[in-house]
C-alpha angles and dihedrals in degrees: 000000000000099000096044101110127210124211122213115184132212131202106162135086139185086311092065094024090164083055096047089047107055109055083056085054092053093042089046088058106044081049094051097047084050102262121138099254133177135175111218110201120194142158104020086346098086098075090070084084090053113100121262098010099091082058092074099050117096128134122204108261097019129090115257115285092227088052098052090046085054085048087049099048089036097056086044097269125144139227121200137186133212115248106209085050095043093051082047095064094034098246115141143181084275080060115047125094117246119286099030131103143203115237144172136238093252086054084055102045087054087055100059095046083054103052139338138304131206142194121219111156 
């Protein structure tokens, strides 16, 4: 189904920078074959939408992670961040890199009854 999304979360930062780069491999590549695709970072995760901080992120043997969220938003993926982690750590829409946005858990939660999420990390 093309409308059908698929949710790829995202809990890891610059300290587990294989973990925070996979799930934004798999999402590329659902985008780029045409599939809804979002990343949903939460926990540590959210600062990846910070600038400058995926910047930072790149694991030996992956592409860039900068790169691949480019690829993701490029392709018309999404990348959202968790608000409640994102308020816990002071970040707000003033502070967020093109492309991503703040949401909520009942955002989320749509989202899911809508397509499928998967866990990659």
């Amino acid at each position: 189904m093309p409308d059908e999304r698929f949710l790829f979360p995202c809990t890891a930062g610059a300290a587990e920078p294989e973990r925070a780069t996979v799930p934004f491999i798999a999402a590329s590549v659902a985008a780029i074959s045409g599939k809804r695709a979002t990343v949903v970072c939460t926990t540590e995760a959210v600062r990846i939408g910070t600038p400058g901080y995926a910047e930072t992120i790149e694991e030996e043997g992956m592409p860039p992670l900068v790169d691949l969220i480019r690829q993701l938003l490029d392709a018309g993926g999404e990348l959202w961040l968790c608000s409640a982690c994102t308020t816990k750590r002071g970040i707000t829409g003033d502070d967020v890199i093109d492309g991503a946005q703040i949401v909520g858990a009942a955002r989320i939660v749509e989202a899911l009854a809508e397509g499928r999420s998967m866990t990659l990390t």
